[in-house]
One Martini backbone bead per residue (centre of mass of N, CA, C, O) as a GRO file, in nm:
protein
  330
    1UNK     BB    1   6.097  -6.594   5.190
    2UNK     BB    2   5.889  -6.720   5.427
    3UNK     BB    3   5.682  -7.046   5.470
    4UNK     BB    4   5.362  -7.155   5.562
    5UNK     BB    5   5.160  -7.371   5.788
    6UNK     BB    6   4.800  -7.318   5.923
    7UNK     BB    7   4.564  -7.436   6.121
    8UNK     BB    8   4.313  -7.286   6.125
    9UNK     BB    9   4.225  -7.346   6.458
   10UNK     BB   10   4.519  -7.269   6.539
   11UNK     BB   11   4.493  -6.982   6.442
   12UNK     BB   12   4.242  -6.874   6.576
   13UNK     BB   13   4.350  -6.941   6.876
   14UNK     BB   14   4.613  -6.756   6.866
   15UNK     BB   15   4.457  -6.479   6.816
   16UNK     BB   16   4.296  -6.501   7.061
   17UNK     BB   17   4.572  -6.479   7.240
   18UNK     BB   18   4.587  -6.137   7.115
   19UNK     BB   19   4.409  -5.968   7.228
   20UNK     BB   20   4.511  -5.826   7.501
   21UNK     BB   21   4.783  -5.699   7.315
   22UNK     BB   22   4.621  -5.689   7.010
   23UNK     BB   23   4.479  -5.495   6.773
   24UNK     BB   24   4.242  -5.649   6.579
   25UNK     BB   25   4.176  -5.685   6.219
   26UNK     BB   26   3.908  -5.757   5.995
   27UNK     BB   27   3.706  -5.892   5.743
   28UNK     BB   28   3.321  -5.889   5.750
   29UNK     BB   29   3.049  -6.024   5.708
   30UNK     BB   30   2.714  -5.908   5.607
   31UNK     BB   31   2.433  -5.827   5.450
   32UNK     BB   32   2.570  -5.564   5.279
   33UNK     BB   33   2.906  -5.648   5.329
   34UNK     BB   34   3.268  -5.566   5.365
   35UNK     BB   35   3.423  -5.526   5.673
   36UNK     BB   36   3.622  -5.391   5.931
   37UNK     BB   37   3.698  -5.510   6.245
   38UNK     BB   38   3.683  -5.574   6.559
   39UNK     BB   39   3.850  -5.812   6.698
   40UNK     BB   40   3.684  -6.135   6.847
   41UNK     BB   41   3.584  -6.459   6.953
   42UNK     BB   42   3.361  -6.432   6.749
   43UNK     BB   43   3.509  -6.323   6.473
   44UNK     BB   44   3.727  -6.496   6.396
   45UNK     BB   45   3.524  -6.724   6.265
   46UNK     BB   46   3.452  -6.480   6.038
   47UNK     BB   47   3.628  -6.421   5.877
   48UNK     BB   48   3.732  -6.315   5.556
   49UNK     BB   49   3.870  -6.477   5.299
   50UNK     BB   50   3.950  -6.416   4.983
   51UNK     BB   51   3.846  -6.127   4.890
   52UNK     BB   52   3.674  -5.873   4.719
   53UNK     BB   53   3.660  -5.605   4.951
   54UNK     BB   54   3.675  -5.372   5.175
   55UNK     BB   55   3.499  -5.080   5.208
   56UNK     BB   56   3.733  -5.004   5.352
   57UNK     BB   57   4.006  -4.848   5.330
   58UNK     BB   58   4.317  -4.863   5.448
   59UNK     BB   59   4.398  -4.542   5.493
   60UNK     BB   60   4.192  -4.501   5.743
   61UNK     BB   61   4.406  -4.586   5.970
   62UNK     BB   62   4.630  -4.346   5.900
   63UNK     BB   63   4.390  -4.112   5.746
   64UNK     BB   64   4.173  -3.990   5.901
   65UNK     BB   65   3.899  -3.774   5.826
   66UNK     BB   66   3.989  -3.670   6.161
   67UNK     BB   67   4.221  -3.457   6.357
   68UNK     BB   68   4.453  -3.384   6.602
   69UNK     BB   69   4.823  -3.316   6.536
   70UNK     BB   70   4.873  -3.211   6.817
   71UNK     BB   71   4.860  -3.496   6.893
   72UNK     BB   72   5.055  -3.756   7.032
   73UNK     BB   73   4.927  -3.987   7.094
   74UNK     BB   74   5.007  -4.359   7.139
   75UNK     BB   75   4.902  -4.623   7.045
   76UNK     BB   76   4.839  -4.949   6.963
   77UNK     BB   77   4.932  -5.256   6.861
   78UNK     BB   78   4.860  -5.353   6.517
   79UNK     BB   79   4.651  -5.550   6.317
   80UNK     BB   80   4.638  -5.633   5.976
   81UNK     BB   81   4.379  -5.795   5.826
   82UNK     BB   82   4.306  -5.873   5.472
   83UNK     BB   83   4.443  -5.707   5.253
   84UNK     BB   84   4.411  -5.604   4.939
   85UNK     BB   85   4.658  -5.494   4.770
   86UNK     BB   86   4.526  -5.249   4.636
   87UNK     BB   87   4.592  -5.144   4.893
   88UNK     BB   88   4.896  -5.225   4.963
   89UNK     BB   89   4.992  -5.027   4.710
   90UNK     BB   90   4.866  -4.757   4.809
   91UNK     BB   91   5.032  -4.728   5.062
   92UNK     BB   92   5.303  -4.698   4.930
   93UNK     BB   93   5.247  -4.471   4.827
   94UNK     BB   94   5.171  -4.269   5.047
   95UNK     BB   95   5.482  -4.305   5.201
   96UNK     BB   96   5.577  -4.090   5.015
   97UNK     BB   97   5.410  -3.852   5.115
   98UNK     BB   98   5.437  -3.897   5.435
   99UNK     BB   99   5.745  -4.006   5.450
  100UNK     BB  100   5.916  -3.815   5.385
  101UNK     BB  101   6.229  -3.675   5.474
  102UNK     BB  102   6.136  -3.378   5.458
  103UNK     BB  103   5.813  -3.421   5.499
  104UNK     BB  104   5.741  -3.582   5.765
  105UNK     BB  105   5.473  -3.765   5.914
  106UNK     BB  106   5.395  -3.850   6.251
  107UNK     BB  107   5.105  -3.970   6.252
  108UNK     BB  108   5.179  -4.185   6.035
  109UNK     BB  109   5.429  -4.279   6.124
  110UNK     BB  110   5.321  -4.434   6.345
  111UNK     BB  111   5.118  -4.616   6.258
  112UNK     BB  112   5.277  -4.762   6.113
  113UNK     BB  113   5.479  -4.891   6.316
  114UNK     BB  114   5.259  -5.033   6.481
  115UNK     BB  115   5.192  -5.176   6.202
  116UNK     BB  116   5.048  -5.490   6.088
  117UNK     BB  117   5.057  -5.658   5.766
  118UNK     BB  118   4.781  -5.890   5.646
  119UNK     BB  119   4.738  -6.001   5.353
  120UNK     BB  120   4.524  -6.116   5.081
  121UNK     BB  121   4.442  -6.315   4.843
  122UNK     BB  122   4.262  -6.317   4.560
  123UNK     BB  123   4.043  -6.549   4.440
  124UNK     BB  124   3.851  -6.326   4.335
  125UNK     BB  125   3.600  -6.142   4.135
  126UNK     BB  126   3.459  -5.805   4.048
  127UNK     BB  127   3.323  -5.594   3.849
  128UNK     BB  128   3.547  -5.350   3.889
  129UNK     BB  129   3.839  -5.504   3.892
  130UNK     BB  130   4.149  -5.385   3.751
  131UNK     BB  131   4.469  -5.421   3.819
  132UNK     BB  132   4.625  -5.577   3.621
  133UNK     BB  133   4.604  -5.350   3.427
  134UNK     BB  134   4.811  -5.157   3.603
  135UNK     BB  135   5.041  -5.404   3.713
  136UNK     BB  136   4.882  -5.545   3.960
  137UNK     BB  137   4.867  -5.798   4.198
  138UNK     BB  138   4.615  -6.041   4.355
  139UNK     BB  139   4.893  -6.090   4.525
  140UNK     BB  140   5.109  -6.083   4.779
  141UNK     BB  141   5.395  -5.886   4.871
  142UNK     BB  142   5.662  -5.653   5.011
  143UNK     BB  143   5.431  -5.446   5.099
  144UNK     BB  144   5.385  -5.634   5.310
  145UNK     BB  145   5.453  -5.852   5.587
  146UNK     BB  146   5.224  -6.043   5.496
  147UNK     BB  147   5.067  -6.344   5.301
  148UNK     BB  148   4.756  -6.471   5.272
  149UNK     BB  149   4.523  -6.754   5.258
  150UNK     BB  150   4.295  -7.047   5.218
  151UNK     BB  151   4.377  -7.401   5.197
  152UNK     BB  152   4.222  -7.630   5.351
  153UNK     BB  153   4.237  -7.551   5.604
  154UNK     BB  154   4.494  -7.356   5.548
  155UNK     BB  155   4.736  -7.135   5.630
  156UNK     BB  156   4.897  -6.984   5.470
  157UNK     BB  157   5.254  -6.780   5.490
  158UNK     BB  158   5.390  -6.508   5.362
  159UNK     BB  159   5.715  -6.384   5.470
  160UNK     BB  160   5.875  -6.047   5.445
  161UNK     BB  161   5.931  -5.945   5.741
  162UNK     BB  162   6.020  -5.846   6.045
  163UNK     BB  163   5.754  -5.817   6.159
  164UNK     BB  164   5.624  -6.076   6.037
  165UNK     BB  165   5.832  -6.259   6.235
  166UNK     BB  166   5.688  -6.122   6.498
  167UNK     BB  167   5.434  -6.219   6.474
  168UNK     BB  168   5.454  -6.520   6.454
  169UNK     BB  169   5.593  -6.555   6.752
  170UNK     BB  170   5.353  -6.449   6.873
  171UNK     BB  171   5.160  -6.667   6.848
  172UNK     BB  172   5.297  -6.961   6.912
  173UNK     BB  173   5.307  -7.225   6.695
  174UNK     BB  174   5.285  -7.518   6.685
  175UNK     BB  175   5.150  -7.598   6.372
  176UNK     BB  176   5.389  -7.591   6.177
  177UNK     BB  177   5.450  -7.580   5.801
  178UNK     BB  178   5.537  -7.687   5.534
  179UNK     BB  179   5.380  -7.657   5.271
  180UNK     BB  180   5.216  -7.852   5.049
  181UNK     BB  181   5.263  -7.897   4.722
  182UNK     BB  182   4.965  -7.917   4.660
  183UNK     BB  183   4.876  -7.642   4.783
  184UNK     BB  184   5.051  -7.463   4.610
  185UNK     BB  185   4.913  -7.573   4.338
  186UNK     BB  186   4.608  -7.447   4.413
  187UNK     BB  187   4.677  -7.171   4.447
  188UNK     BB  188   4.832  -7.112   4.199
  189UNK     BB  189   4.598  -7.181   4.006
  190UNK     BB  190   4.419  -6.972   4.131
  191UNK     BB  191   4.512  -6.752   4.073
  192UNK     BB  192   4.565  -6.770   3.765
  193UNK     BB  193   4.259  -6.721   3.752
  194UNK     BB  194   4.208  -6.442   3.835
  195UNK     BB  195   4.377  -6.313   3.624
  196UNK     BB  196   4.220  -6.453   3.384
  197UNK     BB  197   3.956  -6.249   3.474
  198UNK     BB  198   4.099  -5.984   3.486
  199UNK     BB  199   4.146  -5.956   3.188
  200UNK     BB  200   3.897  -6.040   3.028
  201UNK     BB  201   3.715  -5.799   3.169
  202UNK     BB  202   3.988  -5.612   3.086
  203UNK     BB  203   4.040  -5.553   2.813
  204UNK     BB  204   3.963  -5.263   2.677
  205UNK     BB  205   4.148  -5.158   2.870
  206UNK     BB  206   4.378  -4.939   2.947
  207UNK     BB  207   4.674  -4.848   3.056
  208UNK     BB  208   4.792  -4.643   3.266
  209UNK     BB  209   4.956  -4.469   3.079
  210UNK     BB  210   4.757  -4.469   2.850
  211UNK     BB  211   4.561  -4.276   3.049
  212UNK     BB  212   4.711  -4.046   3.062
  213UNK     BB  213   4.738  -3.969   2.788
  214UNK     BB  214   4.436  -3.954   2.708
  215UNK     BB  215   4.385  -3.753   2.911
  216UNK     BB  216   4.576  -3.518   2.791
  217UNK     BB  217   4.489  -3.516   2.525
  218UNK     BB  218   4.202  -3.439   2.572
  219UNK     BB  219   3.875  -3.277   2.526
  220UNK     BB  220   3.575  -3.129   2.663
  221UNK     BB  221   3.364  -3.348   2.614
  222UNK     BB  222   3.395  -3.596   2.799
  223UNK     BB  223   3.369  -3.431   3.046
  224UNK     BB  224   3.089  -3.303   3.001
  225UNK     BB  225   2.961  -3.579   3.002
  226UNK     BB  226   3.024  -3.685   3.248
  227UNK     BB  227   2.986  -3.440   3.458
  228UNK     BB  228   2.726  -3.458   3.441
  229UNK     BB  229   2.635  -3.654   3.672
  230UNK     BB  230   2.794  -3.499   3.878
  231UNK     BB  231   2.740  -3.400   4.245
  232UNK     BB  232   3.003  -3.334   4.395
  233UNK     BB  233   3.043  -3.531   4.704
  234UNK     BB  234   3.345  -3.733   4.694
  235UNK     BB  235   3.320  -3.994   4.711
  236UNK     BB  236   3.576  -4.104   4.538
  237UNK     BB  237   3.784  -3.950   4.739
  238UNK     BB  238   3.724  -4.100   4.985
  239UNK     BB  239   3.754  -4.411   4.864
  240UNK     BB  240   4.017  -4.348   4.790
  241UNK     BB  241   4.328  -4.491   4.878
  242UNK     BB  242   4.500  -4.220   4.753
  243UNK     BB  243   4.373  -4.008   4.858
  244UNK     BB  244   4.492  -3.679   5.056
  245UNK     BB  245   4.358  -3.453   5.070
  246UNK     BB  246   4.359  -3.149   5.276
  247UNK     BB  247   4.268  -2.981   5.582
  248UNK     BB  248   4.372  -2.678   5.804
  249UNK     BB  249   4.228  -2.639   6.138
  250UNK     BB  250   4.216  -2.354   6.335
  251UNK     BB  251   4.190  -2.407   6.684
  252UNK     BB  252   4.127  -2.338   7.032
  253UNK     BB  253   4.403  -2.490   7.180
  254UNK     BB  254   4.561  -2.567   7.022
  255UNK     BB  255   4.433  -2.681   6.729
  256UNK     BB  256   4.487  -2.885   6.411
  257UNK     BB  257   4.292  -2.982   6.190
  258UNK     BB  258   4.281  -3.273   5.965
  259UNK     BB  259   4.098  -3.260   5.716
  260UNK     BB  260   3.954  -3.402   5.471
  261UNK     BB  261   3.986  -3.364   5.112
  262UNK     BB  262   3.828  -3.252   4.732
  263UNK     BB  263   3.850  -3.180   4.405
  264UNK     BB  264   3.532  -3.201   4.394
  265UNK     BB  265   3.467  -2.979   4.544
  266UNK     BB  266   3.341  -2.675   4.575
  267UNK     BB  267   3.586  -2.470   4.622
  268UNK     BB  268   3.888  -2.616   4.635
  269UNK     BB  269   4.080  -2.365   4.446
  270UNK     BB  270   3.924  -2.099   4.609
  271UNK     BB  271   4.067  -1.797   4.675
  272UNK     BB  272   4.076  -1.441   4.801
  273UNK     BB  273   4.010  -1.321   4.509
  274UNK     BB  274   3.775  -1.555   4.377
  275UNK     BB  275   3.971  -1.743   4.238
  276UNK     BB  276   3.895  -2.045   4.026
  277UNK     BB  277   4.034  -2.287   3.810
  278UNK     BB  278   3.745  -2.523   3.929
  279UNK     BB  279   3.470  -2.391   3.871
  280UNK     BB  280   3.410  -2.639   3.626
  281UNK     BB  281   3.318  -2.879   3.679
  282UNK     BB  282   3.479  -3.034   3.446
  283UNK     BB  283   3.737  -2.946   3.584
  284UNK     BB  284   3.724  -3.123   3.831
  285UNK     BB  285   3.681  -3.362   3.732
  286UNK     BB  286   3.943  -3.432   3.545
  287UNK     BB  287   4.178  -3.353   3.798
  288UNK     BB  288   4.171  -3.663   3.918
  289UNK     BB  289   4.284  -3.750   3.651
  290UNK     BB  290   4.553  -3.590   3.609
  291UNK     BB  291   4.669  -3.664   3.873
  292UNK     BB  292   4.709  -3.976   3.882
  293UNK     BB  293   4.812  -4.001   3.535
  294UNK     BB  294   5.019  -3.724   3.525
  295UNK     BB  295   5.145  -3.600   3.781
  296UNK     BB  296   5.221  -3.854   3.994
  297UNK     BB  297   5.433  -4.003   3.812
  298UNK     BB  298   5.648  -3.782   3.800
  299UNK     BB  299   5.689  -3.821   4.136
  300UNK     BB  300   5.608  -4.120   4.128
  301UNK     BB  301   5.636  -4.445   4.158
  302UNK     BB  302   5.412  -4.539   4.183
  303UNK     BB  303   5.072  -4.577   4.187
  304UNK     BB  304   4.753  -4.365   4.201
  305UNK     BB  305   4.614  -4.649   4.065
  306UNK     BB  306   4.506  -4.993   4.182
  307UNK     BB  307   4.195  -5.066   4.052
  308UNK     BB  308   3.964  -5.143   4.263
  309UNK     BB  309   3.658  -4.963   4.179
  310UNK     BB  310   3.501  -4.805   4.442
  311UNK     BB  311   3.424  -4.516   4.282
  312UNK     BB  312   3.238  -4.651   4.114
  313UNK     BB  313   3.039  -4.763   4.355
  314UNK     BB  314   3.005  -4.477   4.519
  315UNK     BB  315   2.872  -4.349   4.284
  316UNK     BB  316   2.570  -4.171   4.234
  317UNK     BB  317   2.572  -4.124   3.898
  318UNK     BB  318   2.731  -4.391   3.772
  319UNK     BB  319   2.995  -4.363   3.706
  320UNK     BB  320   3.245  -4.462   3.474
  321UNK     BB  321   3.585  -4.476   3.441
  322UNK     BB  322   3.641  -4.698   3.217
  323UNK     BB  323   3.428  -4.583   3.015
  324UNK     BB  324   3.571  -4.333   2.950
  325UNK     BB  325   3.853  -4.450   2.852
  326UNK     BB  326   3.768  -4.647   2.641
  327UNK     BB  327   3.642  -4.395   2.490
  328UNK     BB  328   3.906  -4.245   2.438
  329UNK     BB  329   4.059  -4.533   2.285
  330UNK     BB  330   3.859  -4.480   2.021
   0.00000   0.00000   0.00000
């Protein structure tokens, strides 16, 4: 890992003289939340650093809402700054299903290659931030190509990939510089703070393995209880970094529609001769829980929940699936 010092205006300078040659997106604070815009000269010094998180998640940019998959021309080459880990680990998931060698998603594969990715470390966190509970740190690591920080006006820079050296180049960066070793000793306490503010916070939630045990162990009292409050809209898997299920629509002219879909949706798995499986909210529910915390770990290495904490900020019943969780715990 190479690591630099670049000067917050000279930062900002460099960025914007990359306007022409690529689409540049970061989080943008506005008065209702903070979510990702595409970068111009006004919005470069209004980047929001180092919070937690902005409200779409980083898979929008690879998995979009609707497609058609049959088109295949080629964007431009993209930068994300700005994503917090718990989607760049949520992203590294995905990769493996999108990825796979045997079934690899061409559409996926194309944004990913042209897409650099340069996460920002956590200094704060919301009421919802769960991530260290899953065992994932709110500070980047080797699964971003960049992870960036901002302290004392100095822009922190850790390489972790070729992409992240190409961009660094891309930059031409005058002023750059070995931080200084106060500077890496205020992040690193700084982080250290988050860590244990995200302990503190989550002390009696579970660990992710222990709530695959839990979840599978559980009968349905818990769920009839929780999926009262639910209204089936999909918000949590919608907005969830991880969820990828779709449907496959086809319209004429060869055009093969990819929309993204829920297993929270009613008739999510009701088949043609009308049986559905998750006909009963309560089962529809629990589903959702035994896919991240059940199955998907039987088949994939990374986590198929990041902590983000979206989910419960989304829905619209006000479910809380922590306090879900705690509940089974005790």
């Amino acid at each position: 890992m190479n690591r630099i010092a670049i000067p917050k205006h000279e930062w900002d300078e460099r960025l914007s003289q990359l306007l022409s040659s690529l689409d540049l997106y970061a989080p943008v604070e506005n008065d209702f939340s903070c979510d990702y815009v595409k970068l111009d000269t006004d919005t470069i010094p209004e980047i929001s650093y180092n919070k937690p998180k902005p409200v779409t998640p980083l898979k929008n940019f690879f998995l979009p809402v609707k497609e058609n998959v049959t088109d295949s021309t080629n964007g431009s080459p993209v930068v994300l700054i700005g994503a917090p880990n718990c989607d760049v680990m949520a992203l590294a998931f995905l990769d493996q299903i999108y990825l796979d060698q045997e079934y690899d998603d061409p559409s996926y594969g194309d944004r990913r290659d042209r897409t650099t990715i340069i996460s920002f470390d956590c200094l704060s966190i919301q009421e919802h931030c769960h991530c260290t509970s899953y065992g994932i740190e709110p500070v980047g690591n080797k699964f971003a190509d960049i992870s960036a920080a901002l302290v004392e006006e100095q822009v922190i820079l850790s390489i972790f990939t070729e992409k992240g050296e190409s961009f660094v180049q891309k930059l031409g960066i005058v002023v750059a510089s070995t931080p200084e070793e106060n500077l890496l000793e205020k992040l690193q306490t700084q982080q250290k703070e988050v860590k244990e503010l995200l302990g503190k916070q989550n002390n009696a939630l579970p660990g992710y393995e222990k709530t695959g045990e839990l979840v599978e162990a559980s009968g349905d009292e818990p769920w009839i209880k929780y999926a009262s409050d639910c209204v089936s809209c999909g918000a949590c898997s919608a907005i969830c970094p991880t969820c990828s299920c779709f449907l496959l629509i086809d319209r004429p002219g060869f055009e093969k529609i990819r929309q993204l879909d829920t297993c929270q949706y009613p008739g999510f798995e009701r088949v043609a001769g009308g049986e559905d499986s998750l006909g009963h909210l309560k089962d529809r529910f629990r589903n959702r829980y035994m896919c991240k915390y059940v199955w998907k770990p039987l088949k994939y290495e990374l986590k198929a929940c990041t902590g983000c904490g979206r989910c419960i900020e989304a829905c619209i019943g006000q479910i809380n699936k922590n306090e879900l969780f705690m509940e089974l715990a005790n």
